[in-house]
C-alpha positions, 0 to 999 in steps of 0.5 A: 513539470520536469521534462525528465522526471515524469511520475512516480514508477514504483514504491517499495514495500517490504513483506516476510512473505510475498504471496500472502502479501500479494493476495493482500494487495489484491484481493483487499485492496484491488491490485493487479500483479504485474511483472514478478523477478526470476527467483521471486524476491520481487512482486509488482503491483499495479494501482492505475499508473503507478505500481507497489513493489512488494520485496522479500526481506527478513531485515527486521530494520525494514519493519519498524513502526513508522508512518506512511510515506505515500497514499492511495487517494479514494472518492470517499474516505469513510467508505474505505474506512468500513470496506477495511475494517469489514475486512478485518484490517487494522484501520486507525480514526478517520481524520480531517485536516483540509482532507480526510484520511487514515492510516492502515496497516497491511498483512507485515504491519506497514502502514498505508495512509488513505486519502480523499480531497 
């Protein structure tokens, strides 16, 4: 392991509105905020180690349908799966490749990927 590069600090996600994003975050999946910038345009929060940072933006480029580019790991993905879909989030099919795993969207449409190993 790099004695420089040590872990993954934060993943942008962008959102139209950062409160209805944040209390999406927390209250469906788990987070806890953490620090916020000084006129607002950026919210942290904290998974574990690693934390989202949610950022205010109307760019309609940032929105674009596209597939996850990380993952929350779970115990059990079918678990996940009802625990979202009971709480009325998109969710697509489970699948299974040497993993099991789904995508699934939050409150802006981006897609977020859930995986169990």
């Amino acid at each position: 392991m790099s004695k420089i590069f040590q872990r993954i600090d934060t993943v942008f996600v962008p959102t139209k509105d950062i409160e209805k994003s944040l209390n999406w975050y927390v209250e469906i999946l788990g987070g806890i905020p953490d620090w916020k910038s000084e006129r607002g345009e950026y919210q942290c929060v904290k998974f574990g180690d690693t934390s989202i940072t949610l950022f205010l933006t109307n760019d309609q480029n940032y929105f674009q349908p596209r597939r996850s580019s990380f993952n929350f790991y779970v115990p059990n993905a079918q678990i996940a799966y009802e625990y979202l879909r009971t709480n009325g989030v998109k969710v697509e099919e489970v699948k299974e490749y040497g993993a099991k795993y789904f995508q699934f969207f939050d409150v802006d449409g981006n897609c977020l990927e859930v995986c169990e190993y």
